[in-house]
C-alpha positions in Angstrom: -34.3 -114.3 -174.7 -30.6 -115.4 -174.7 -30.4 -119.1 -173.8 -26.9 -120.7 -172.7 -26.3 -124.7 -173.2 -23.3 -126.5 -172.3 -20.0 -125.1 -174.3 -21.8 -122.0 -174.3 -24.2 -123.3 -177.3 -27.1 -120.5 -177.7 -30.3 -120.4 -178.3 -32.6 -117.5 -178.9 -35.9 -117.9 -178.9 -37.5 -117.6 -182.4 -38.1 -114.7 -184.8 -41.6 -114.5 -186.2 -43.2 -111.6 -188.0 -46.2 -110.4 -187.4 -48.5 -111.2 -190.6 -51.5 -112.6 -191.0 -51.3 -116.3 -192.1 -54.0 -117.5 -194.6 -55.4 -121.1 -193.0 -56.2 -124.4 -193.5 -55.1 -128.3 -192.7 -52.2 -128.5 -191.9 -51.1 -132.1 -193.6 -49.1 -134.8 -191.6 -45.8 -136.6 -193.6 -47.0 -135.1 -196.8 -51.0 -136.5 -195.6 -53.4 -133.5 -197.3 -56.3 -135.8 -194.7 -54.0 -136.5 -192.1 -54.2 -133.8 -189.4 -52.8 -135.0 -186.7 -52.3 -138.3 -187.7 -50.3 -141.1 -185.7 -47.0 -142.2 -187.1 -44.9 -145.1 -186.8 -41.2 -144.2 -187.0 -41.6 -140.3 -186.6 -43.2 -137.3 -185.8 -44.1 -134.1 -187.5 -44.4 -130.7 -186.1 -48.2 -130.8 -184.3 -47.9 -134.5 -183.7 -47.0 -134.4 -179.9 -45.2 -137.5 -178.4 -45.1 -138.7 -174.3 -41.9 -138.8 -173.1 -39.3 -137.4 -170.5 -37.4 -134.2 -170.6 -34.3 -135.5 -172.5 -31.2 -135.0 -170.8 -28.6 -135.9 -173.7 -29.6 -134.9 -177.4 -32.2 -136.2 -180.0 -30.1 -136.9 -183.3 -32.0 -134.7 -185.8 -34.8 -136.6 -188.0 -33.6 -137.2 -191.4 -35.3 -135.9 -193.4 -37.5 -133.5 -191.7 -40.7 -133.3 -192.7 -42.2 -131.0 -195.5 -44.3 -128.3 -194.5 -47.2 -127.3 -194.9 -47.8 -124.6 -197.9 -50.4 -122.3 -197.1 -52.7 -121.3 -200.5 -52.3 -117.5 -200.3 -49.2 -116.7 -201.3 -47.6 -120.0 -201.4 -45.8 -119.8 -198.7 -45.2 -121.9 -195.5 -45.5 -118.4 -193.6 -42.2 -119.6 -191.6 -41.0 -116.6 -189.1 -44.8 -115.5 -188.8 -46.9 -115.5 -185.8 -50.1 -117.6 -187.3 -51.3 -117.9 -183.1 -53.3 -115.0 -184.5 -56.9 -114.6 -184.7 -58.1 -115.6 -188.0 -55.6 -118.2 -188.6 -54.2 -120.8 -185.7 -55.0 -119.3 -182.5 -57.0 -121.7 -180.3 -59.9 -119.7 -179.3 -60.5 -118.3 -183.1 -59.3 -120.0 -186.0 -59.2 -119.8 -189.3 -61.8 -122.0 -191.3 -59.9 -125.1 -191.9 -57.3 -124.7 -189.9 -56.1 -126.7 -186.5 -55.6 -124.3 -183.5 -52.5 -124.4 -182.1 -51.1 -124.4 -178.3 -47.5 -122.9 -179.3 -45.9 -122.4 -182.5 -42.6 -120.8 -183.8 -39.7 -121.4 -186.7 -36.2 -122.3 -185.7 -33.4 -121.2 -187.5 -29.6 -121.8 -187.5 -27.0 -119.2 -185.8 -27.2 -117.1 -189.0 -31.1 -116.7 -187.8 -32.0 -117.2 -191.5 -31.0 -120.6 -191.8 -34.1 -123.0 -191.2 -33.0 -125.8 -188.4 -34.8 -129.1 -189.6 -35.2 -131.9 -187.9 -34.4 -130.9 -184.7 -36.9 -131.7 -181.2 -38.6 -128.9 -179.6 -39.6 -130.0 -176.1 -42.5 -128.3 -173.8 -42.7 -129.5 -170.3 -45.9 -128.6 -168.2 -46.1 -127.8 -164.5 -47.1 -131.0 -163.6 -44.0 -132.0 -165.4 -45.2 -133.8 -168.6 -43.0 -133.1 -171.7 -44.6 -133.1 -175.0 -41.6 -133.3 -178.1 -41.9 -132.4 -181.8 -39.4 -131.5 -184.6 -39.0 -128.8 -186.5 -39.8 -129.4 -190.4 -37.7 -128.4 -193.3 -38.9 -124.6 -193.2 -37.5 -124.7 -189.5 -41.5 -124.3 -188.5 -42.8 -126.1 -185.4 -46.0 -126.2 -183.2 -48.0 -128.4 -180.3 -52.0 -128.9 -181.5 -54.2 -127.0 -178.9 -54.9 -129.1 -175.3 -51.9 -131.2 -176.1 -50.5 -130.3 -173.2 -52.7 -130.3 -170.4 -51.6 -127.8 -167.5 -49.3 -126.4 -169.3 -48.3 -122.8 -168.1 -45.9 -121.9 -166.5 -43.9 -124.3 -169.1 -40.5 -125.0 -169.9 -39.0 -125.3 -173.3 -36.2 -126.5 -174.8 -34.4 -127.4 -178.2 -32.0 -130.2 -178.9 -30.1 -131.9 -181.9 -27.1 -133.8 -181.7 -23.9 -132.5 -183.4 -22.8 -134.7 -186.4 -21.5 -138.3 -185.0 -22.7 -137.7 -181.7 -25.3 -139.4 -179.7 -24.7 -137.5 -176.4 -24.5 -133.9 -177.3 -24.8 -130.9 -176.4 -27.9 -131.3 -174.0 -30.9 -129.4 -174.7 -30.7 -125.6 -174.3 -33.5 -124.6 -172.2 -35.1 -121.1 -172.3 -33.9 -119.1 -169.2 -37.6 -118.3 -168.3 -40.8 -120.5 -168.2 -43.9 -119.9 -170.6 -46.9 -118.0 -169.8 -50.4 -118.6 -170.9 -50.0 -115.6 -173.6 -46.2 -117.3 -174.8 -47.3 -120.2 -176.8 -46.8 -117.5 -180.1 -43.2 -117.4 -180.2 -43.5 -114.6 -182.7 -46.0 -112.5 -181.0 -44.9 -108.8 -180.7 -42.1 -107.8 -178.5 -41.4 -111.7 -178.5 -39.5 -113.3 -181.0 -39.6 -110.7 -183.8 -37.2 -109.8 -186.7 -34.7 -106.7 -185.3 -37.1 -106.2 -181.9 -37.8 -108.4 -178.6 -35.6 -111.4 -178.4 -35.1 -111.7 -182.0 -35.1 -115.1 -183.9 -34.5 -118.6 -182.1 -30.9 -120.0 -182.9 -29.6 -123.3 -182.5 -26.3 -124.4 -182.7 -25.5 -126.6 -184.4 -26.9 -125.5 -187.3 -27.9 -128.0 -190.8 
């Protein structure tokens, strides 16, 4: 899905590979007993925050948060769809492991590049927005029911360029979320050399 922002800034919508993704909590600022833990000054991927659909940019959280590393394989599984059975997908998880209600990886323009610290917003049909920010492996994701009524929803992703506080504004997604779209990387989504490909944002790190 090619997005188009103001100065013709794109975004793609991310690239995830299908893989199975071994499970289990999923810590909050570095927290191994923190799932979904409130924080004072920031927010980690998962850790949803009321607000309105920003119209000018979100400075990029410095630093991002760590991510998680998953046991098998040591890996933070970033590209992967883990809305898979077995692992983070809301109606069968993994054992352990927090369901989630979307979930992708943003990367720079080179689409291998992971884009930390930058807001990913979701905005029901009733028009509540939900923000969270992608940690340093680009990853990102909403807990399960944190957005209530939530399909069709609208997305978006927004960082400020360097010494700006105004923009670009957020680039949107063209299209609005179904109830199957919350796995960015599902197949014939966003999906290394097939569907929309990898989500880009620039400005990159």
């Amino acid at each position: 899905m090619f997005l188009r922002g103001p100065m013709n800034r794109a975004l793609i919508l991310v690239s995830f590979v299908m893989a199975a993704c071994e499970v289990g909590e999923v810590p909050i600022n570095n927290n191994p007993g923190g799932i979904d833990a409130p924080v004072a000054t920031q927010h980690d991927a998962g850790v949803s925050v009321d607000a309105p659909a920003a119209a000018a940019c979100v400075p990029r959280l410095t630093p991002a948060n760590t991510p998680h590393t998953h046991s098998a394989g040591a890996t933070t599984h970033a590209g992967e769809n883990c809305l898979a059975a077995g692992c983070h997908l809301a109606t069968n998880v993994g054992v352990g492991a927090p369901g989630f209600q979307f979930g992708g990886t943003l990367y720079g323009i080179d689409g291998t590049t992971p884009n930390a610290g930058a807001t990913v917003q979701f905005t029901s049909m009733a028009g509540v927005t939900k923000t969270t920010t992608t940690d340093t492996a680009g990853n990102f994701y909403l807990n399960a029911g944190q957005l209530p009524q939530a399909f069709p929803a609208k997305t978006a992703v927004t960082v400020c360029t360097t010494g700006s506080t105004t923009g670009p504004a957020p680039t949107p997604m063209t299209t609005p979320l179904a109830n199957t779209d919350g796995a960015c990387a599902r197949s014939g989504c966003h999906t290394p050399g097939t569907g929309q490909g990898a989500i880009k944002l620039d400005p990159t790190i």
